[in-house]
Structure formats: structure tokens, C-alpha cells
C-alpha positions in Angstrom: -27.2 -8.7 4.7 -23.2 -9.6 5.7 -21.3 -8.4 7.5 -17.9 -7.7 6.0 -16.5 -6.5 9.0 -17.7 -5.7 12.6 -16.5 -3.9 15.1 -12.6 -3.0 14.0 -10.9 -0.9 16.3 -7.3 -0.6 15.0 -4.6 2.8 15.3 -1.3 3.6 13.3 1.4 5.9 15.3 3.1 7.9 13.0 6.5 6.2 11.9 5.0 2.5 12.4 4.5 -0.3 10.4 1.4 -2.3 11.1 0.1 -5.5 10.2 -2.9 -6.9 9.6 -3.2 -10.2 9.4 -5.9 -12.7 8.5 -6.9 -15.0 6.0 -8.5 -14.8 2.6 -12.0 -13.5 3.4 -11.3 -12.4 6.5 -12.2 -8.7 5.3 -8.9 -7.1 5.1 -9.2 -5.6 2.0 -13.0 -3.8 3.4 -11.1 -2.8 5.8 -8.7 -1.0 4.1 -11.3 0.4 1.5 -12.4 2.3 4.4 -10.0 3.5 5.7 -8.6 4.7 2.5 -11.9 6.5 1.9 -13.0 4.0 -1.1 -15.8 3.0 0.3 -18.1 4.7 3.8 -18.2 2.6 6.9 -21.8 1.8 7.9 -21.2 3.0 11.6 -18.1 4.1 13.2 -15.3 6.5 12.0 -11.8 7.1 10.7 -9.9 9.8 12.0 -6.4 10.9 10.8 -5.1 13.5 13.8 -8.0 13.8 15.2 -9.9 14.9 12.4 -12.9 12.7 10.6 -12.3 11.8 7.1 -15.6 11.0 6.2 -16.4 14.7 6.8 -13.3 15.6 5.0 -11.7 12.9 3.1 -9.1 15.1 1.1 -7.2 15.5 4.0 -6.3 12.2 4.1 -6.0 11.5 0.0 -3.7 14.3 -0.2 -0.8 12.2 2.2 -2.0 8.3 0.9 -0.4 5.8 -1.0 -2.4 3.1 -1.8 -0.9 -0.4 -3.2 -4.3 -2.3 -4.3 -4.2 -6.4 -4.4 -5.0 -6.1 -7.6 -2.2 -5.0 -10.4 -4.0 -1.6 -11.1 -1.7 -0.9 -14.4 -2.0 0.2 -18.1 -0.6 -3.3 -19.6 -0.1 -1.8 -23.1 1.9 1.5 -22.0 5.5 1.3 -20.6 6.7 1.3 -16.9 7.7 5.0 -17.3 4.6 5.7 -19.3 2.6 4.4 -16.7 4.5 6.3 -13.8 4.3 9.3 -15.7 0.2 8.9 -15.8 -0.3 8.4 -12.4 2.0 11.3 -11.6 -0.1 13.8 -13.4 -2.8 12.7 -11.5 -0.7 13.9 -8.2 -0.3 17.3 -10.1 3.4 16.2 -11.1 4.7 17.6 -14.4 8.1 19.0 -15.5 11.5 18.5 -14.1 9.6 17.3 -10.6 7.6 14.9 -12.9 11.3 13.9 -14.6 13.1 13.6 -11.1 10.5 11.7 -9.6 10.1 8.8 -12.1 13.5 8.4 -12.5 13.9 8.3 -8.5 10.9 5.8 -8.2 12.6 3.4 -10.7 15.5 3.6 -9.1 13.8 2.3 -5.8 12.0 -0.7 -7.6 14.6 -2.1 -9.7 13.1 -1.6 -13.2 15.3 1.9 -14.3 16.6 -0.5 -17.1 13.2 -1.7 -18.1 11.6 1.6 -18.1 10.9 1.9 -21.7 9.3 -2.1 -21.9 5.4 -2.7 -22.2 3.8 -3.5 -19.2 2.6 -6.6 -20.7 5.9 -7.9 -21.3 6.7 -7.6 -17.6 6.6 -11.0 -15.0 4.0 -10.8 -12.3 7.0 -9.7 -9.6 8.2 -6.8 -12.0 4.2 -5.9 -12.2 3.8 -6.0 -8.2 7.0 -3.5 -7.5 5.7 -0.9 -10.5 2.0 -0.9 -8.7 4.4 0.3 -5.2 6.2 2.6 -7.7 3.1 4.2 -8.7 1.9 4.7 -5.1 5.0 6.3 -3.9 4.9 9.1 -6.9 4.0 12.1 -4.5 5.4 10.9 -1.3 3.2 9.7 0.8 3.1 9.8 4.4 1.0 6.7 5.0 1.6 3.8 2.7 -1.5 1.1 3.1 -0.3 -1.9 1.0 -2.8 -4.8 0.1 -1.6 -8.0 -0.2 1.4 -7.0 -2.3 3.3 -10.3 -2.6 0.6 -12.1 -3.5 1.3 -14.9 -6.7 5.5 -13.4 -7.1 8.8 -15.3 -6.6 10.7 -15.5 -3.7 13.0 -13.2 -4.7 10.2 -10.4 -5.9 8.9 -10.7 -2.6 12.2 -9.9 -0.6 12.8 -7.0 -3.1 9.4 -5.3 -1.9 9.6 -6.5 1.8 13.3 -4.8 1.5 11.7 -2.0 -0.4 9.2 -1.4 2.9 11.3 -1.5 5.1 13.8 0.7 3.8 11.2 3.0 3.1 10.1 3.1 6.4 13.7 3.9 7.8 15.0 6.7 5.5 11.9 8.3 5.1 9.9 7.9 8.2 6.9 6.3 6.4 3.6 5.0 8.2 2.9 1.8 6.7 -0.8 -0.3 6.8 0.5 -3.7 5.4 -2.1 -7.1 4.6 -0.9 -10.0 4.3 -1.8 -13.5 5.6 2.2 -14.6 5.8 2.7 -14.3 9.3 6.4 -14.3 8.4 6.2 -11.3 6.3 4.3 -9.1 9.1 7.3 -10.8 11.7 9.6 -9.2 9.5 8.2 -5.9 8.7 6.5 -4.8 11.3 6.1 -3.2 14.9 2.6 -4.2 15.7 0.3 -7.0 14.4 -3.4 -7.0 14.6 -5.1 -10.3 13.3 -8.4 -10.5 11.8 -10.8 -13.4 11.2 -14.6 -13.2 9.7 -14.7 -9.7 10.0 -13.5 -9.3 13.6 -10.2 -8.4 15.4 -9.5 -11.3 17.2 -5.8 -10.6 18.6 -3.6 -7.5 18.6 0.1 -6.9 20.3 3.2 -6.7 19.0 6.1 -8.9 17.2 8.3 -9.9 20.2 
């Protein structure tokens, strides 16, 4: 038996951005399956205010955006179509349903491809949607996988841009993988860095 990950001790202050840093393998993603409440942790716990969530995981799902590595999109329905699905799984419908998509197109670039299929869309345009779609109900904690991974240069400043801005204007607690160390520079407060399962270093950007 493996051991994806062993021993990670790791906190988010409200209002942060934190990175997590590693290479491919390093067990990143585990880690953030866990704490997202995706998957139980074999020992150990996740608390969020000093509550467990594997007791009571709603409490955390209810204030969560996750942004998966993988594009988690319906290829043959349109950006808005797609939004609009995912909001009615927050319980989004009507003029809050309207407002929303139209607000969370405006924040990733794509109001004036709104009505395009999915499948038409470049991997960049593809990347910014799957943020769109985790920002539908306003999360207060944003964990975001990997989510420049395989996009253009300018793609990637759009969502770092995106983070940060986010972060700013709305306060937003952000979790965000990647294994760019310049990206986490850029973004965020603290850094932990993670290796073969482990924490290996922690501290912060200056």
C-alpha cells in the first residue's frame, strides 16, 4: 500500500492566498481531494473554524469553490449553457441565475463567446470557464488545481490576474497548486512545498 501523502499539516487564514507547491506526483491533488471532502483522509482531520468536516462536510461544501486540473465541462453545450448547469446545482435560478452568469462572464473574458460550443473553445478559453463555473455561488474559499496547466502565456496571466483580483475586491481565501514557482511568487502570501507526499518547506514569499 502507498502512501499518497503523509503527515500534511498545512492552515489557510481567512483572506490569504496559499500555495502549494510541488511537482507532478508529489500528491497535491490528494491533498486537495481531502480537504475538499472528495475523498476521507486515512488518519488526521480537516477542520474549517474549528469544526471537523468529516463529521460534517456540508459546512464546508456550502462556501467551496473547487477548480479541478482536469477541464470538468459539457464540451457539446455552450459557455452560458454550461454556467447555467452548474448554477442550478448551487440552487441558482431566475433573475439571480441571469445576473450571476452574466457577472461571471464578465470576470473571465468570454461574455462575447457565451453562446459558442464548448468544443469550439482553445484550451485557455476552457481553463477560465472551469474558474467561471466555480465562482457561480460565491465562494469563500477558492481551492484551484493546477489551473494553468497546457494554456498560453497570455491565458495564464488572465487567470493569475483573475486570482488575484478576486482575492482583493472580494476578500477570497484562495488554496492554489501549481509547480511554477513563479506563479505561487506572484499570487501568494504563503508557500508550503510538497515532495513525495510530504511537506518539506513552508514560509512565506519575501
Amino acid at each position: 500500500q502507498t502512501k499518497a501523502v503523509d503527515r500534511v499539516n498545512l492552515y489557510l487564514e481567512q483572506g490569504e492566498i496559499v500555495g502549494l507547491l510541488g511537482p507532478n506526483g508529489a500528491g497535491k491533488s490528494t491533498t486537495i481531494s481531502m480537504l475538499s471532502t472528495l475523498i476521507p483522509p486515512s488518519s488526521g482531520d480537516v477542520r474549517f473554524h474549528q469544526k471537523s468536516i468529516l463529521k460534517n462536510p456540508a459546512m464546508l461544501r456550502n462556501v467551496l469553490g473547487i477548480v479541478p486540473q482536469e477541464i470538468a465541462l459539457y464540451s457539446d453545450l455552450s459557455a452560458k449553457e454550461n454556467l447555467r448547469f452548474f448554477g442550478r446545482i448551487h440552487r441558482l435560478s431566475g433573475v439571480q441565475m441571469q445576473k450571476k452568469v452574466e457577472e461571471i462572464l464578465a470576470l473571465i473574458g468570454l461574455t462575447d463567446r457565451q453562446n459558442a460550443l464548448v468544443k469550439h473553445f482553445s484550451g485557455g478559453m476552457k481553463r477560465r470557464l472551469n474558474i467561471g463555473a466555480a465562482l457561480l455561488h460565491e465562494p469563500k474559499l477558492l481551492i484551484m488545481d493546477e489551473p494553468t496547466v497546457g494554456i498560453d502565456p497570455q491565458s495564464r496571466n488572465y487567470i493569475l490576474e483573475t486570482v488575484k483580483r478576486l482575492n482583493e475586491e472580494k476578500q477570497m481565501t484562495v488554496l492554489y497548486t501549481s509547480h511554477y514557482m513563479e506563479e505561487v511568487e506572484f499570487l501568494c502570501d504563503r508557500i508550503y512545498i510538497m515532495d513525495k507526499g510530504c511537506i518539506i518547506a513552508s514560509g512565506t514569499t519575501n
